[in-house]
ZALO-552605 format. One record per atom (N, C-alpha, C): residue number from 0; residue in three letters; atom name; z, y, x. Coordinates in steps of 0.05 Angstrom, whole numbers, plus 5000, padded with zeros to 4 digits. Each point is the difference from the previous one (the first is absolute). Layout:
BEGIN
NODE num residu atome   c3   c2   c1
NODE NUM    ala    CA    Z    Y    X
...
***
This chain:
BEGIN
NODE num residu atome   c3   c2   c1
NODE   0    unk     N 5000 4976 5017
NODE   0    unk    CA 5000 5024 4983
NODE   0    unk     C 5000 5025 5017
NODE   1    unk     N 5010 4997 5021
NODE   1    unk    CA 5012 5027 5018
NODE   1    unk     C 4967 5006 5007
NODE   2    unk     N 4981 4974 5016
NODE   2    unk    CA 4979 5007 5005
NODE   2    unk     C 4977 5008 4990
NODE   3    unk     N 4996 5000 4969
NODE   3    unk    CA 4983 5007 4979
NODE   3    unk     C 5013 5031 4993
NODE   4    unk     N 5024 4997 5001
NODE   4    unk    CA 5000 5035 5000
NODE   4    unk     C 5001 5012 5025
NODE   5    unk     N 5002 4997 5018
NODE   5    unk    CA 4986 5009 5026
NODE   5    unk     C 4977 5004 5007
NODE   6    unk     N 4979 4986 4989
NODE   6    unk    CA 4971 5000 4990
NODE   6    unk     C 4991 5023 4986
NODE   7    unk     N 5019 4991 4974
NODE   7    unk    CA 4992 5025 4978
NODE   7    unk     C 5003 5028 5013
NODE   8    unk     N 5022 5003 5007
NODE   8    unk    CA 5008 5031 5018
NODE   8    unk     C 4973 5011 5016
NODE   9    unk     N 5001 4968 5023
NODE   9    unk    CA 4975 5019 5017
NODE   9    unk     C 4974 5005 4989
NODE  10    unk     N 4990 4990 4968
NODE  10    unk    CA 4982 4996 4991
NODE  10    unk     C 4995 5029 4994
NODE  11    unk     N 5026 5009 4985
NODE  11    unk    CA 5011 5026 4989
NODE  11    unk     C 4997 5015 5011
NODE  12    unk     N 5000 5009 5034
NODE  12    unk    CA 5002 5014 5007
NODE  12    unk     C 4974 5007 5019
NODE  13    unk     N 4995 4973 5006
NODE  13    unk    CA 4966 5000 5006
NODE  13    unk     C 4981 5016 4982
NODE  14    unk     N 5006 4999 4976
NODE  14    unk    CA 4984 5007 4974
NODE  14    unk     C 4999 5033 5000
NODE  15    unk     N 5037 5007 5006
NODE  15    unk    CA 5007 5027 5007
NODE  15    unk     C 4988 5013 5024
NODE  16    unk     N 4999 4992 5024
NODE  16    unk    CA 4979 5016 5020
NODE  16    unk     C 4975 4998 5002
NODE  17    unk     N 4993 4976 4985
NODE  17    unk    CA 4962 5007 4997
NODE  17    unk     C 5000 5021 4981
NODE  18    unk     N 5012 5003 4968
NODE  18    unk    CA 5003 5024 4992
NODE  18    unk     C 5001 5028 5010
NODE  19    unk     N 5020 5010 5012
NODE  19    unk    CA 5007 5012 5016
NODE  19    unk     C 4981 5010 5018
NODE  20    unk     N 4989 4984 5018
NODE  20    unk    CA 4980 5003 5018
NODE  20    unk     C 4967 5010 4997
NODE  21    unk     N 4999 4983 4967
NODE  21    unk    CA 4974 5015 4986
NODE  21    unk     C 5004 5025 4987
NODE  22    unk     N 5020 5006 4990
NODE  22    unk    CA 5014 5028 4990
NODE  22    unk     C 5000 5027 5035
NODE  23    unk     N 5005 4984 5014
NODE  23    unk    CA 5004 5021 5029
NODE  23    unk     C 4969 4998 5003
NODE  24    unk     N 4979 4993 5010
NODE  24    unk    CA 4976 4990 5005
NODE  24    unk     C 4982 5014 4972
NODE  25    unk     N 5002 5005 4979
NODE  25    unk    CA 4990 5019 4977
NODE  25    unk     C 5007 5031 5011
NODE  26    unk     N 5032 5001 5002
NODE  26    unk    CA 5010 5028 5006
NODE  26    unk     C 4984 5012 5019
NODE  27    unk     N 5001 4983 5029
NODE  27    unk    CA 4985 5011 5017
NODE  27    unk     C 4977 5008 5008
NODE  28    unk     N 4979 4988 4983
NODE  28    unk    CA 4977 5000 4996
NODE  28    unk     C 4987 5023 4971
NODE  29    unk     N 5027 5011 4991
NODE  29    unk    CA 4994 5027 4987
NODE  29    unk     C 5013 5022 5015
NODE  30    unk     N 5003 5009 5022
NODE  30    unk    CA 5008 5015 5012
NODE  30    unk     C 5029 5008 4991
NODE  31    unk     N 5012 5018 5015
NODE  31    unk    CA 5019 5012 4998
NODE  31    unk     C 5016 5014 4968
NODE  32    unk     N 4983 5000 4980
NODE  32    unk    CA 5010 5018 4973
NODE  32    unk     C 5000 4973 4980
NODE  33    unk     N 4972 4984 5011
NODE  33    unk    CA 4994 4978 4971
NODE  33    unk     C 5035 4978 5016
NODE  34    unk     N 4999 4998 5033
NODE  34    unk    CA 5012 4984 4997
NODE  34    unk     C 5035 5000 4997
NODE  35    unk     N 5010 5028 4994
NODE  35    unk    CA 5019 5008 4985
NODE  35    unk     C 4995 4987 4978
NODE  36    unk     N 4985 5016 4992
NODE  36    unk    CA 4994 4994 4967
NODE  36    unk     C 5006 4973 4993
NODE  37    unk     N 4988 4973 5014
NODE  37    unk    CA 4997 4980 4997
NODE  37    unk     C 5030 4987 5008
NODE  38    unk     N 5012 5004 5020
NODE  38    unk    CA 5031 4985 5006
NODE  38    unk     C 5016 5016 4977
NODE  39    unk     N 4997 5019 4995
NODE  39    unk    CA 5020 5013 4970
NODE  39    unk     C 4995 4991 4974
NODE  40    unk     N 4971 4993 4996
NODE  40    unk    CA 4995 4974 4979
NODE  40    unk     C 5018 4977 5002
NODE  41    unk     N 4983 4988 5020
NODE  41    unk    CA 5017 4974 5007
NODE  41    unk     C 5025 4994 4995
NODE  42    unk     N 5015 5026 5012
NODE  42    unk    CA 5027 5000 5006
NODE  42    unk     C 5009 4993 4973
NODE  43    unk     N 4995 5029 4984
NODE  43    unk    CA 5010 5001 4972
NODE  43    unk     C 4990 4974 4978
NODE  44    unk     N 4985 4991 5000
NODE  44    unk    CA 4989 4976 4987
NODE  44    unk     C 5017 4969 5021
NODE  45    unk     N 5000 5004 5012
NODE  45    unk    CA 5021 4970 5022
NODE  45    unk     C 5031 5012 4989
NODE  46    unk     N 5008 5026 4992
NODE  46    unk    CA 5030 5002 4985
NODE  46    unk     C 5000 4991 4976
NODE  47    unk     N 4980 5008 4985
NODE  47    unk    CA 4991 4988 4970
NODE  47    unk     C 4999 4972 4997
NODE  48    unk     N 4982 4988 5016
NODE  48    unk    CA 5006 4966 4996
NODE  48    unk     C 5031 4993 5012
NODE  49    unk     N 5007 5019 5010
NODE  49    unk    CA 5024 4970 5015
NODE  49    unk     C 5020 5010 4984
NODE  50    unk     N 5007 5021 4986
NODE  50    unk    CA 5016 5013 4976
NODE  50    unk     C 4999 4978 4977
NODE  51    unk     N 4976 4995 4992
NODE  51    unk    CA 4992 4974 4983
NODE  51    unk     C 5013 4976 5002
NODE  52    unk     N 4991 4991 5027
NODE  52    unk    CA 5008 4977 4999
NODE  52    unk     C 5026 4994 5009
NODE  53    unk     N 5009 5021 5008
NODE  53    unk    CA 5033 4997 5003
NODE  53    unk     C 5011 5002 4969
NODE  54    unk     N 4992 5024 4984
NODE  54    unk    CA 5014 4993 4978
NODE  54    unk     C 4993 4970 4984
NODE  55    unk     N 4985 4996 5000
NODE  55    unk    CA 4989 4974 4990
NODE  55    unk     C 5011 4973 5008
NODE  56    unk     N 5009 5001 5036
NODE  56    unk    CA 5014 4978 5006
NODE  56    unk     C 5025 5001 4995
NODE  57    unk     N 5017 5034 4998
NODE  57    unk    CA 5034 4996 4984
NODE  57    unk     C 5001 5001 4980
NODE  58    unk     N 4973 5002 4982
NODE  58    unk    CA 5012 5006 4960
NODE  58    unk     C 4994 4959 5002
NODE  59    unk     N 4992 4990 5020
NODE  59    unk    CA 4994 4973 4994
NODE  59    unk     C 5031 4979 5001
NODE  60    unk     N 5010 5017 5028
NODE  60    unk    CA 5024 4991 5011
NODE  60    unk     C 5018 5009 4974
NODE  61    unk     N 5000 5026 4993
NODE  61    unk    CA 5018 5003 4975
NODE  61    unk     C 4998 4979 4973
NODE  62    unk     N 4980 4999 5000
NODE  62    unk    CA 4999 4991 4967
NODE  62    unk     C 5004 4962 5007
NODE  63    unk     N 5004 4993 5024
NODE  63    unk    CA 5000 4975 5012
NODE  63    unk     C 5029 4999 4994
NODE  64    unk     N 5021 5012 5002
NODE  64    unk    CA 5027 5011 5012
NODE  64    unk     C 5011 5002 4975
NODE  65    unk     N 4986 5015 4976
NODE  65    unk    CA 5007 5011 4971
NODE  65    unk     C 4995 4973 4985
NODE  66    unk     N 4978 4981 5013
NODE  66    unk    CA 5004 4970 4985
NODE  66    unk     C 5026 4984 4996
NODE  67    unk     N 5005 5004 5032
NODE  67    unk    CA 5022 4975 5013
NODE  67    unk     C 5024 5022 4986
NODE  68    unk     N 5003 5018 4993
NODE  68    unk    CA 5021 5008 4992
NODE  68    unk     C 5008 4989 4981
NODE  69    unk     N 4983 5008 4970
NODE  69    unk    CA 4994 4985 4978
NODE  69    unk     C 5009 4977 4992
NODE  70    unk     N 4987 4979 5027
NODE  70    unk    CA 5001 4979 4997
NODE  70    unk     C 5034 4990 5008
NODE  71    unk     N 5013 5020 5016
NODE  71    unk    CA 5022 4985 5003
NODE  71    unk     C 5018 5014 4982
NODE  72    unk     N 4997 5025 4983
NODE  72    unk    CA 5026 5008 4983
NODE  72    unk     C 4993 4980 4974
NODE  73    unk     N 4974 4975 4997
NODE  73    unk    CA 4999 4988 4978
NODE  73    unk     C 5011 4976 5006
NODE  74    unk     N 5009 4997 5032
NODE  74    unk    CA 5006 4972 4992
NODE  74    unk     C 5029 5003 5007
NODE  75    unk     N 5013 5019 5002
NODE  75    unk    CA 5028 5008 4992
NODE  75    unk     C 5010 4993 4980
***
């Protein structure tokens, strides 16, 4: 198990610097104003997804949490 998520991670993060790298490699290749322009996109849209999916992975953890609650003041 340890090594399939060790996998996953570097898969993850592999995924993250080819991203990254094509995002730097666009910037640069619009000079100096587009490639502001373009890392302040980025930027602000890479806060937007990970805002998402963080809420998404703790309203998951919550309502996982709000089950087992449930479940144990019923069998009280």
């Amino acid at each position: 198990m340890g090594l399939a998520n060790s996998d996953l991670i570097k898969g993850a993060v592999d995924m993250l610097t080819a991203l990254l790298t094509g995002v730097n490699n666009l910037a640069d290749s619009l000079g100096p104003v587009g490639g502001t322009i373009t890392r302040f996109l980025a930027a602000f849209l890479g806060f937007k997804i990970g805002k998402n999916v963080f809420d998404n992975i703790f309203s998951s953890f919550t309502s996982t949490f709000a089950k087992m609650g449930n479940f144990f003041e019923n069998e009280g």
